[in-house]
N, CA, C and O atoms as CSV, one atom per row, in Angstrom:
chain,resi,resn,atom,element,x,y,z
A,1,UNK,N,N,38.675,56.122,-60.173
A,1,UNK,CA,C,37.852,55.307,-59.300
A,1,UNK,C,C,37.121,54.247,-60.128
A,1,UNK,O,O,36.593,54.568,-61.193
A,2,UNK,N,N,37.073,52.851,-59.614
A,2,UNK,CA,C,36.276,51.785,-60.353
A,2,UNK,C,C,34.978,51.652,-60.191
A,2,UNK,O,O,34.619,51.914,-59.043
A,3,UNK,N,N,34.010,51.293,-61.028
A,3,UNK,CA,C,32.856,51.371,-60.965
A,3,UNK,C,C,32.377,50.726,-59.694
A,3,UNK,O,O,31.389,51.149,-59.096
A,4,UNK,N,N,33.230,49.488,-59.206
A,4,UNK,CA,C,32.794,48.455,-58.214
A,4,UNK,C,C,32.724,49.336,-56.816
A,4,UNK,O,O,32.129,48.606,-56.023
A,5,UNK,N,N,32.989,50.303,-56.303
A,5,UNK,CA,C,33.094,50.742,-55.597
A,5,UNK,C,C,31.598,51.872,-55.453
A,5,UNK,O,O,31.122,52.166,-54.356
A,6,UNK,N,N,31.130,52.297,-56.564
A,6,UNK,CA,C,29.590,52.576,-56.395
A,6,UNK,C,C,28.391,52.014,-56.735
A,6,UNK,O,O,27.240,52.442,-56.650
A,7,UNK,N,N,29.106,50.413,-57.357
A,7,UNK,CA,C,27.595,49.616,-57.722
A,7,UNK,C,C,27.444,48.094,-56.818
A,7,UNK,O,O,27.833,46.927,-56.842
A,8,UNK,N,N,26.614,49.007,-56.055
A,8,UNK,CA,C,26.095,46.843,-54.715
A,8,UNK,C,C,25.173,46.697,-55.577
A,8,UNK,O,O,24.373,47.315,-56.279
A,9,UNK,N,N,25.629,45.426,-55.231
A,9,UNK,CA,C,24.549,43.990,-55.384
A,9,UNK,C,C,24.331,43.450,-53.790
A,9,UNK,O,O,25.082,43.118,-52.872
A,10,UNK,N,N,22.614,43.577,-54.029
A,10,UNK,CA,C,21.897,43.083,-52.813
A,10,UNK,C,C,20.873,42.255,-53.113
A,10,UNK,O,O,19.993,42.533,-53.928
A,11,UNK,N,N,20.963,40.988,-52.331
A,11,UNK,CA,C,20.191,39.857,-53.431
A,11,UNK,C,C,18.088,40.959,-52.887
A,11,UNK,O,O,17.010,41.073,-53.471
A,12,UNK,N,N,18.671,41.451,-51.506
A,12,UNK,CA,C,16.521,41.500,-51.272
A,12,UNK,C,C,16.229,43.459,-51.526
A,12,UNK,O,O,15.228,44.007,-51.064
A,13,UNK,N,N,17.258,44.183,-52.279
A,13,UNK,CA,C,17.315,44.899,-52.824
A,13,UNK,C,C,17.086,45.193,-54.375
A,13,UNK,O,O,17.900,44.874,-55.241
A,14,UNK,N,N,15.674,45.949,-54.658
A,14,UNK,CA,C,15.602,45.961,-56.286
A,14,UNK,C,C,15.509,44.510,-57.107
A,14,UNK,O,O,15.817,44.184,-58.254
A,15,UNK,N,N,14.925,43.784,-55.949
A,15,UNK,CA,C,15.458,42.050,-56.878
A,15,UNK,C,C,16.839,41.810,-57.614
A,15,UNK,O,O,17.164,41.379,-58.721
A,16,UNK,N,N,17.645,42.385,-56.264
A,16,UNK,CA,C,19.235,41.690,-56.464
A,16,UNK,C,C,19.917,42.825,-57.713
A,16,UNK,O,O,21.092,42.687,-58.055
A,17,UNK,N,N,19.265,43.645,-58.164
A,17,UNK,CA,C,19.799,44.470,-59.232
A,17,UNK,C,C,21.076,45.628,-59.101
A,17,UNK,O,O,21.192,46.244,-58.042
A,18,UNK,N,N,21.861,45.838,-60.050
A,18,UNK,CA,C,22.909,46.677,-59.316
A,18,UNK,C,C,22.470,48.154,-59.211
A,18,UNK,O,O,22.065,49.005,-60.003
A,19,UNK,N,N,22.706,48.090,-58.003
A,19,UNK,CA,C,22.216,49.933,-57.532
A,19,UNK,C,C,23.391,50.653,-57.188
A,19,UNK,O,O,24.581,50.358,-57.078
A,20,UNK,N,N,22.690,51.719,-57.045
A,20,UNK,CA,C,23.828,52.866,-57.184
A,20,UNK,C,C,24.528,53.115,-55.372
A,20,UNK,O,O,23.572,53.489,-54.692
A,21,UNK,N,N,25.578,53.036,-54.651
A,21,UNK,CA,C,25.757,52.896,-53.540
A,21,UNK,C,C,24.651,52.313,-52.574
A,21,UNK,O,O,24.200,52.887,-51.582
A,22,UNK,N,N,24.353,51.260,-52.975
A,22,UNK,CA,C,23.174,50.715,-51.894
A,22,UNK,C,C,22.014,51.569,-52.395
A,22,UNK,O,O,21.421,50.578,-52.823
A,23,UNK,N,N,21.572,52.103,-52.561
A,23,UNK,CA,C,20.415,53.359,-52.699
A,23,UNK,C,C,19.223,52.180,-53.548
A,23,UNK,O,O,19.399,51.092,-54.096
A,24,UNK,N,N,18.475,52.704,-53.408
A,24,UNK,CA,C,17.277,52.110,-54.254
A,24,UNK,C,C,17.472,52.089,-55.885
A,24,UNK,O,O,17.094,51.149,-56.584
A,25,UNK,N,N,18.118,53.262,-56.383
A,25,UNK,CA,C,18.240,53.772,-57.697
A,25,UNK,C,C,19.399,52.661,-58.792
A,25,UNK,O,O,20.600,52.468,-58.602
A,26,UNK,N,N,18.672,52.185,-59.725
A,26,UNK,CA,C,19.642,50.911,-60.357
A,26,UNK,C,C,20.305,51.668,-61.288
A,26,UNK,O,O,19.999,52.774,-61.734
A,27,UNK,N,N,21.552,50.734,-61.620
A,27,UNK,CA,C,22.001,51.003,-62.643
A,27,UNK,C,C,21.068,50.985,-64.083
A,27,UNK,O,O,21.251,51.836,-64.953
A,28,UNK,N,N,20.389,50.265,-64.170
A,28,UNK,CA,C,19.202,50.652,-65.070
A,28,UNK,C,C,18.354,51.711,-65.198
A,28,UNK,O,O,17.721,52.018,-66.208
A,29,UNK,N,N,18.363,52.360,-63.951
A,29,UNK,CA,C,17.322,53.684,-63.913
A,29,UNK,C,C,17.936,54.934,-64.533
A,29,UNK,O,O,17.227,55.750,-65.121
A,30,UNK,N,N,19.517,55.114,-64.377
A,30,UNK,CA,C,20.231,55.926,-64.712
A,30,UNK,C,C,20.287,55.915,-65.987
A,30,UNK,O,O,20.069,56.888,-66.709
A,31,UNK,N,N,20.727,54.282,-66.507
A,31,UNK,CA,C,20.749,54.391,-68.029
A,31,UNK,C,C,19.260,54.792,-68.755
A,31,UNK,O,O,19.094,55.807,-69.431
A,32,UNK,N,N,18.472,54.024,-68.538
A,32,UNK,CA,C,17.375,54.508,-69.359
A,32,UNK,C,C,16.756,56.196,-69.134
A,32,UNK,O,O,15.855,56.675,-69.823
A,33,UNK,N,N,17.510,56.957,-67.960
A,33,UNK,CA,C,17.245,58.394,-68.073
A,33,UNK,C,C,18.128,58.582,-68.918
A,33,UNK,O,O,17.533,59.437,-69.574
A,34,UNK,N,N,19.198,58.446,-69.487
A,34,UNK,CA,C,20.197,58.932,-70.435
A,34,UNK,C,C,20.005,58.631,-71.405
A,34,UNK,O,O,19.807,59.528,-72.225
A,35,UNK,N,N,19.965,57.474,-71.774
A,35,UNK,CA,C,18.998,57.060,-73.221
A,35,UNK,C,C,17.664,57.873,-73.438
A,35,UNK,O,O,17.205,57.667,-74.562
A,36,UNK,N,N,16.928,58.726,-72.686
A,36,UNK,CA,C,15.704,58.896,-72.771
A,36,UNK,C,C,16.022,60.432,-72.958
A,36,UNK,O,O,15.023,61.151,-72.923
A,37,UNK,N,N,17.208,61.050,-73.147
A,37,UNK,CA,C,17.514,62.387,-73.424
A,37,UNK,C,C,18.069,63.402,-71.972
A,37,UNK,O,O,18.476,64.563,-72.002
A,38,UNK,N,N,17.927,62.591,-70.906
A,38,UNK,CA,C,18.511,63.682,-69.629
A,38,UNK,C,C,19.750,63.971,-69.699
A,38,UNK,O,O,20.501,63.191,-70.284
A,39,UNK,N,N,20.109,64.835,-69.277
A,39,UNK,CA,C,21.204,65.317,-68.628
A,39,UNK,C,C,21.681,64.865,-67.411
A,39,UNK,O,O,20.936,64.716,-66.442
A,40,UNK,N,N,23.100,64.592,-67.384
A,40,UNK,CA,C,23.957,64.594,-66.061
A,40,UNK,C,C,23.373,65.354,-65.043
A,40,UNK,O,O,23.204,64.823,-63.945
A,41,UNK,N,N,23.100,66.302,-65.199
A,41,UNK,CA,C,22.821,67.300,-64.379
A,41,UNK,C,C,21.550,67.389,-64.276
A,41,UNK,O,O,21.237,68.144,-63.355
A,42,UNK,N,N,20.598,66.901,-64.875
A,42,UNK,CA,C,18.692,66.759,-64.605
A,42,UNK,C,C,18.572,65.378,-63.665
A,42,UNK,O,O,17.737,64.994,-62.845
A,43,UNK,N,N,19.667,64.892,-64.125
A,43,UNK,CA,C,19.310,62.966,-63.526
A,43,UNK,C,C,19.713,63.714,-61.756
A,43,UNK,O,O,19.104,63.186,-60.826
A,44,UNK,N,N,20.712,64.892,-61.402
A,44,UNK,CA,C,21.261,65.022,-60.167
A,44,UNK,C,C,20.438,65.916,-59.885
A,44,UNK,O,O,20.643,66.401,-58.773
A,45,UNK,N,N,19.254,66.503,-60.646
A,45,UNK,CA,C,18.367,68.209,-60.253
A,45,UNK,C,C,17.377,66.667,-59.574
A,45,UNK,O,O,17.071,66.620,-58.383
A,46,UNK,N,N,17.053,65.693,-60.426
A,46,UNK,CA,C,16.025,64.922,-60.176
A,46,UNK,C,C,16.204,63.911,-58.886
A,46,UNK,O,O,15.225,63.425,-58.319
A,47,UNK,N,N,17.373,63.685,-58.543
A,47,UNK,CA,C,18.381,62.605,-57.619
A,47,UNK,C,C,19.139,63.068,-56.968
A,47,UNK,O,O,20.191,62.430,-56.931
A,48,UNK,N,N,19.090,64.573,-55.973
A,48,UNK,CA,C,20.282,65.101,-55.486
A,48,UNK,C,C,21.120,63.645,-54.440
A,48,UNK,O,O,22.222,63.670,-53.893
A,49,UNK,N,N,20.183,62.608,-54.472
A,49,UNK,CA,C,21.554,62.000,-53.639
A,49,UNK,C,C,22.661,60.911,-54.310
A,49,UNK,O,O,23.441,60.122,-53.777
A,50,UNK,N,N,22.274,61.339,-56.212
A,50,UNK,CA,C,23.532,61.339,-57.164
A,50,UNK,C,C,24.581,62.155,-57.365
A,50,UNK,O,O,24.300,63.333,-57.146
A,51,UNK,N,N,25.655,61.962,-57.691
A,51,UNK,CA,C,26.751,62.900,-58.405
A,51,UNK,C,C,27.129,62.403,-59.512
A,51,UNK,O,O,26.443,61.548,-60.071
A,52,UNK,N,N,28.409,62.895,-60.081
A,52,UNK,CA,C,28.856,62.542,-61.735
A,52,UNK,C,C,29.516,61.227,-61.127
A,52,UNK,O,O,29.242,60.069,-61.442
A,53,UNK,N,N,30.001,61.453,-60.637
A,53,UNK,CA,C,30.744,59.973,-60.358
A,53,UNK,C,C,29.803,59.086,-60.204
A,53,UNK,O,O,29.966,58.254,-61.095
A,54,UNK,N,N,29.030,58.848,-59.646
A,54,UNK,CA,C,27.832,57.156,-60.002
A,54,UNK,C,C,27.300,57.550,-61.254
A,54,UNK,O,O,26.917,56.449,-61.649
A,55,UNK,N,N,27.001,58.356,-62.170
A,55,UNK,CA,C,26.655,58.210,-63.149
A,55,UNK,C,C,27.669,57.632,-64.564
A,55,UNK,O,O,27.422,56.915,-65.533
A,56,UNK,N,N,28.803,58.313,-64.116
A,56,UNK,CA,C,30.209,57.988,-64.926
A,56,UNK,C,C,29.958,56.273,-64.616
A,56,UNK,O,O,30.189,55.432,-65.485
A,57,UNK,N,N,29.492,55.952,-63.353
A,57,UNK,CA,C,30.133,54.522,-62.798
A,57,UNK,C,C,28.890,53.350,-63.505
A,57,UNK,O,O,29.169,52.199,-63.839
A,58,UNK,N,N,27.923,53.793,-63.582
A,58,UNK,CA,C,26.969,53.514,-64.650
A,58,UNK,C,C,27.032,52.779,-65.710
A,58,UNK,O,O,26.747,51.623,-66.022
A,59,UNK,N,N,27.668,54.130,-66.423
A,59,UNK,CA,C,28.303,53.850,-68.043
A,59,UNK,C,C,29.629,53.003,-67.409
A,59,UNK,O,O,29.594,51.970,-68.077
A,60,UNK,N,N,30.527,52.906,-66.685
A,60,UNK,CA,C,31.227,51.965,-66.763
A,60,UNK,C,C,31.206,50.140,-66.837
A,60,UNK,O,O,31.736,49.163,-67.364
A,61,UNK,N,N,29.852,50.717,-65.587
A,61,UNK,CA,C,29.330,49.139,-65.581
A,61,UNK,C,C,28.658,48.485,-66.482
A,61,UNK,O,O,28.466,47.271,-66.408
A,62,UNK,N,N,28.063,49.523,-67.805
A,62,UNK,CA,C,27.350,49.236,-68.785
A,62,UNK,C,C,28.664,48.630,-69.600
A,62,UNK,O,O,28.782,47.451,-69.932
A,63,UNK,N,N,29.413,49.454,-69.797
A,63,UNK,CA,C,30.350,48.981,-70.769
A,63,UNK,C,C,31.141,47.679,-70.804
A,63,UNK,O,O,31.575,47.133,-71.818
A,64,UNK,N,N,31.305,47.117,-69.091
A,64,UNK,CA,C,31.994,46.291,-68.818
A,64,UNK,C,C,31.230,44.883,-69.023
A,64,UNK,O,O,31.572,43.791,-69.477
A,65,UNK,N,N,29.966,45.442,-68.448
A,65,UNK,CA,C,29.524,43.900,-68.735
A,65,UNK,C,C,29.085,43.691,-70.528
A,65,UNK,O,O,29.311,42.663,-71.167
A,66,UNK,N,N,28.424,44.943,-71.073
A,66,UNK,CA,C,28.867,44.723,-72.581
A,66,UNK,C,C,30.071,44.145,-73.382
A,66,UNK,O,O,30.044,43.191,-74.160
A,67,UNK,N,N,31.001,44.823,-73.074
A,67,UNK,CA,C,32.779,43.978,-73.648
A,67,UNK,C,C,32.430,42.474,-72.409
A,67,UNK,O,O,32.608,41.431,-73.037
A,68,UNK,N,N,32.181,42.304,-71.528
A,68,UNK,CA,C,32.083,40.646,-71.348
A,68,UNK,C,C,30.978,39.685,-72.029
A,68,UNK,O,O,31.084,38.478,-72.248
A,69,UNK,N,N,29.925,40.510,-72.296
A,69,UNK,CA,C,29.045,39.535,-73.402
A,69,UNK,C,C,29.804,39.315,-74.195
A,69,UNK,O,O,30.241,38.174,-74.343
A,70,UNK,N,N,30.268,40.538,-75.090
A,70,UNK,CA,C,30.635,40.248,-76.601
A,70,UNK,C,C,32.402,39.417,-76.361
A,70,UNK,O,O,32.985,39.010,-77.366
A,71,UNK,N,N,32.987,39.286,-75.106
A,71,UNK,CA,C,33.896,38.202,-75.596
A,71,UNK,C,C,33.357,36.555,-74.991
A,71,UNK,O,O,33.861,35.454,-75.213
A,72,UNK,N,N,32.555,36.802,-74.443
A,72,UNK,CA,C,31.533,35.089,-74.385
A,72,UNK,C,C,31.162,34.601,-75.848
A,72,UNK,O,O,31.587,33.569,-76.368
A,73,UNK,N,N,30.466,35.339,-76.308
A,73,UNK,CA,C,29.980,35.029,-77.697
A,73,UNK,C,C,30.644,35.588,-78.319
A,73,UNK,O,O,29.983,36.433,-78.923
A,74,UNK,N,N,32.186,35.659,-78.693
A,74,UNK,CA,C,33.126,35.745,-79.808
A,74,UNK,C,C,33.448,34.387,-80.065
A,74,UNK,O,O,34.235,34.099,-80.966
């Protein structure tokens, strides 16, 4: 499954930020719980209306738009 399929963009949502199926919760909120030491499974004890799959979709979207910075500025 592609990330695009669990991350909207809503311009009067989160100030247009990508969230996790429409939900309030950004792709930023997820990452900085994972960076901050949680678990898959604390971010879903803390978010039951997450699963692994938007979190997997997360890190995808992190990664993707990372590899598109770094081939802009190659």
């Amino acid at each position: 499954m592609s990330y695009h399929e669990r991350i909207t963009l809503e311009p009067g949502k989160r100030a247009g930020k990508p969230c996790i199926r429409g939900l309030r919760i950004t792709v930023y909120d997820v990452l900085e719980m994972l960076a901050n030491g949680m678990s898959s499974e604390e971010i879903i004890a803390d978010f039951p209306e997450l699963d692994l799959a938007d979190i997997r979709a997360c890190l995808a979207f992190a990664a993707d738009r990372e590899h598109r910075l770094a081939v802009v500025h190659a």
